[in-house]
C-alpha positions as CSV (number, residue, x, y, z in Angstrom):
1,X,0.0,0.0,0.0
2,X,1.6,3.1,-1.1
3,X,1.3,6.7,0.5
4,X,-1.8,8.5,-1.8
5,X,-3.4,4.8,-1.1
6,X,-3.0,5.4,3.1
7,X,-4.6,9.3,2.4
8,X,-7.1,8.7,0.5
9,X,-8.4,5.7,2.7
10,X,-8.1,8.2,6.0
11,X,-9.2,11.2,4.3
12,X,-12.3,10.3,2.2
13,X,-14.3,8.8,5.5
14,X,-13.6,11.9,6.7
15,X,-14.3,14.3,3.9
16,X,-18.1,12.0,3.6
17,X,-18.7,12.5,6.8
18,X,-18.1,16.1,6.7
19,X,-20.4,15.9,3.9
20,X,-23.7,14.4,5.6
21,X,-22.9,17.1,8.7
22,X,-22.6,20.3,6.3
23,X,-25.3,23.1,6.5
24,X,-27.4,23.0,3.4
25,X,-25.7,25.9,0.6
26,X,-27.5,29.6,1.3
27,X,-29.4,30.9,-0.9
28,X,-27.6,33.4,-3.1
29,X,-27.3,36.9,-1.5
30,X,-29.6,39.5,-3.9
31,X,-27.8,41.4,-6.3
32,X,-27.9,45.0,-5.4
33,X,-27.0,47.2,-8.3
34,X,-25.9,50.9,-6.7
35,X,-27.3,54.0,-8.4
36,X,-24.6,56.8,-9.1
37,X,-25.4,59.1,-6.2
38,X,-28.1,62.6,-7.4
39,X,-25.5,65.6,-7.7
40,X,-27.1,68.7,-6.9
41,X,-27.3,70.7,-10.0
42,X,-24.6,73.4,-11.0
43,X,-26.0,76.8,-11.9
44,X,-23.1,79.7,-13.3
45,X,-24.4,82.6,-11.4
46,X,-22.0,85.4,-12.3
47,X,-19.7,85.2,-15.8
48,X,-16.8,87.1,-17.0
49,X,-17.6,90.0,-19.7
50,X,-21.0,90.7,-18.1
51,X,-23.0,94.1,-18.7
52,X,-25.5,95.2,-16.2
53,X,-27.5,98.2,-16.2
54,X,-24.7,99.4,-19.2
55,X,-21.7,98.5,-17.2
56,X,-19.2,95.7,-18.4
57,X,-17.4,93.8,-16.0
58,X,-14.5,91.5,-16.5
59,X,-14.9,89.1,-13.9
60,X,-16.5,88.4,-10.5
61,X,-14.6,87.6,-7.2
62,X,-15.5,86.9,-3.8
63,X,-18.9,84.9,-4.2
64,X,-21.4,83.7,-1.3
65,X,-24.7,82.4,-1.0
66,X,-27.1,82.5,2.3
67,X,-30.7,81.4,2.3
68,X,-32.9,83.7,4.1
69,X,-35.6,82.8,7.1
70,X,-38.1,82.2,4.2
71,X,-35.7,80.5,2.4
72,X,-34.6,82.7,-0.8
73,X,-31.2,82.3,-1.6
74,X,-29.3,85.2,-1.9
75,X,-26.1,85.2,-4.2
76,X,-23.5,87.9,-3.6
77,X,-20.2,89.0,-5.8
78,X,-18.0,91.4,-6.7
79,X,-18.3,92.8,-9.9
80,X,-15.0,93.9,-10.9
81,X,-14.7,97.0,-14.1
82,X,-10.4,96.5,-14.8
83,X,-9.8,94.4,-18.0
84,X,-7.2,91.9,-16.1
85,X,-10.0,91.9,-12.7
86,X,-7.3,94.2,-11.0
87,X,-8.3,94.7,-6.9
88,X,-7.4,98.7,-7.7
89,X,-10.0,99.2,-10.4
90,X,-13.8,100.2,-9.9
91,X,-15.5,97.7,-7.9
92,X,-19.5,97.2,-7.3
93,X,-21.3,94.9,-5.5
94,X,-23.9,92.8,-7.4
95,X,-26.8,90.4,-5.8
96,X,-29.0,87.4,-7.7
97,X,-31.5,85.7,-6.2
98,X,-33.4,82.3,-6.2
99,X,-37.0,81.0,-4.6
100,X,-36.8,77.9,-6.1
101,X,-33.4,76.5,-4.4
102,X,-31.4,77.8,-6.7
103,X,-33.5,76.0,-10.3
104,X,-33.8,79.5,-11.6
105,X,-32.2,82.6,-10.6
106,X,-33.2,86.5,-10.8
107,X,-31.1,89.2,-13.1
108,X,-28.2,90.3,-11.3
109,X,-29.0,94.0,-9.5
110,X,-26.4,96.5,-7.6
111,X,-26.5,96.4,-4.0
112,X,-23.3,99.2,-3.5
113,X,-22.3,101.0,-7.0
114,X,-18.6,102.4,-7.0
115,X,-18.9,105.6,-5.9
116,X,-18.5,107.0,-2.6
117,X,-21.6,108.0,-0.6
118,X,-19.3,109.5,1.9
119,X,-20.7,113.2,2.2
120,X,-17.3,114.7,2.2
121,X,-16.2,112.3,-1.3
122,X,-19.8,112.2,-2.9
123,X,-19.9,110.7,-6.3
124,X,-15.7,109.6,-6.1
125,X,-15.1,106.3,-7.5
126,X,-14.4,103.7,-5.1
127,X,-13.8,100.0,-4.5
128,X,-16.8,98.1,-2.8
129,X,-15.6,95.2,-1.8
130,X,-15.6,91.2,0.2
131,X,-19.1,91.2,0.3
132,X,-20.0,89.2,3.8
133,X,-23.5,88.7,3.9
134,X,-25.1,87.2,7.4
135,X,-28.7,86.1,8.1
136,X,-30.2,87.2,11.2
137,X,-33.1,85.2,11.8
138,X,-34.1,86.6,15.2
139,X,-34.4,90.0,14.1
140,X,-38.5,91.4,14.9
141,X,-40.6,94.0,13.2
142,X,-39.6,96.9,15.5
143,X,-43.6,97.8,15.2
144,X,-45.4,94.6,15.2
145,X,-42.8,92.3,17.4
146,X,-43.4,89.4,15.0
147,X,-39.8,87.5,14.0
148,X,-39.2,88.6,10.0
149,X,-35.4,87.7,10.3
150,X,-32.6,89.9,8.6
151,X,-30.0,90.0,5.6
152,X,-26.7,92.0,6.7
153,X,-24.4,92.8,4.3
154,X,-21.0,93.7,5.4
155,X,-18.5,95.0,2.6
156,X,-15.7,97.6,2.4
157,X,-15.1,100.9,0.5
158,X,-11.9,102.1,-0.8
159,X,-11.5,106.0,-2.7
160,X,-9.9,105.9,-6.2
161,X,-8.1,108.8,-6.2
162,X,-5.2,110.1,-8.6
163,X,-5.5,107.1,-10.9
164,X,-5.1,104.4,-7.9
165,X,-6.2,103.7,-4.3
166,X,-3.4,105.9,-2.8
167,X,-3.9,109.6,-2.4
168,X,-2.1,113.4,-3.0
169,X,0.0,112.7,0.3
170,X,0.9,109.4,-1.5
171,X,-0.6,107.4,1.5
172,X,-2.8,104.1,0.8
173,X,-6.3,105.9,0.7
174,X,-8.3,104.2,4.4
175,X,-10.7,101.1,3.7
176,X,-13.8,101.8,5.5
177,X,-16.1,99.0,6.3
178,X,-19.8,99.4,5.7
179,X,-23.2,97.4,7.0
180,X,-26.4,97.0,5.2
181,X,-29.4,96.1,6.9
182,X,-32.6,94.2,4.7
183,X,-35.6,93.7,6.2
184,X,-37.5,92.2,3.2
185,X,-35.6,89.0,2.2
186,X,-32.8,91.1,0.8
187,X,-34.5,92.9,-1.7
188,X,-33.6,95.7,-0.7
């Protein structure tokens, strides 16, 4: 009797007996086929070599989106005049806005246009700029007492004078930061 002879007459008792003791096979496991995940959907908001209201703007920096306490979202940029989107050119402010989370969108408007409103520098040209808006949606109707929440806008201002952002001393012309209060949604 040779060696495979002595295995095979110790193992396959074994290997039967296993066998008749062995779970029946489980069923196979369904097959679950994954669906690529929904993406929310991607809307350009603000493009490059824009006119609004007669104005042409080269790019837009400095985005942000809030949704208000009645849930309008409210799209902020700046809206920047220099061909190469300089930060020491002519800068507004511009605002969309969107009541069906963000499908469609409004046409953009100005929130702060860049001139000064600064009595002493009316009508200079400035740069309004990093537009930081908040929602406050504790703020109450100061006449009813009923909650109608807030949009603050915080952004800064910076003179143009003599060609640039310094001035006739030759000193960097002061950046003044500036709130703005909406009590309807932002509209305004």
């Amino acid at each position: 009797m040779n060696l495979s002879a002595v295995v095979r007459a110790l193992l396959l008792p074994l290997i039967a007996g296993a066998a008749l003791v062995s779970p029946a096979p489980a069923a196979a496991a369904p097959v679950i086929t994954a669906q690529p995940p929904q993406l929310p959907s991607q809307s350009t908001l603000f493009t490059s070599n824009t006119t609004i209201s007669g104005r042409t703007y080269a790019c837009f920096r400095v985005p942000s989106v809030v949704r208000t306490g009645i849930g309008t979202l409210r799209a902020f940029a700046e809206a920047r005049t220099g061909s190469a989107c300089e930060d020491t050119k002519e800068m507004d402010i511009v605002s969309r806005a969107s009541t069906d989370d963000g499908a469609t969108w409004s046409a953009p408007q100005f929130i702060a246009r860049s001139l000064s409103g600064d009595p002493a520098n009316l009508g200079v040209p400035a740069i309004d700029a990093q537009p930081t808006p908040i929602v406050d949606a504790t703020y109450k109707d100061p006449e009813t007492g009923q909650v109608v929440g807030q949009v603050v806008l915080l952004h800064s201002v910076r003179l143009l004078t003599n060609g640039g952002v310094t001035g006739a001393d030759g000193k960097p012309n002061r950046i003044q930061t500036f709130a703005m209060y909406s009590h309807d949604n932002g509209r305004t």
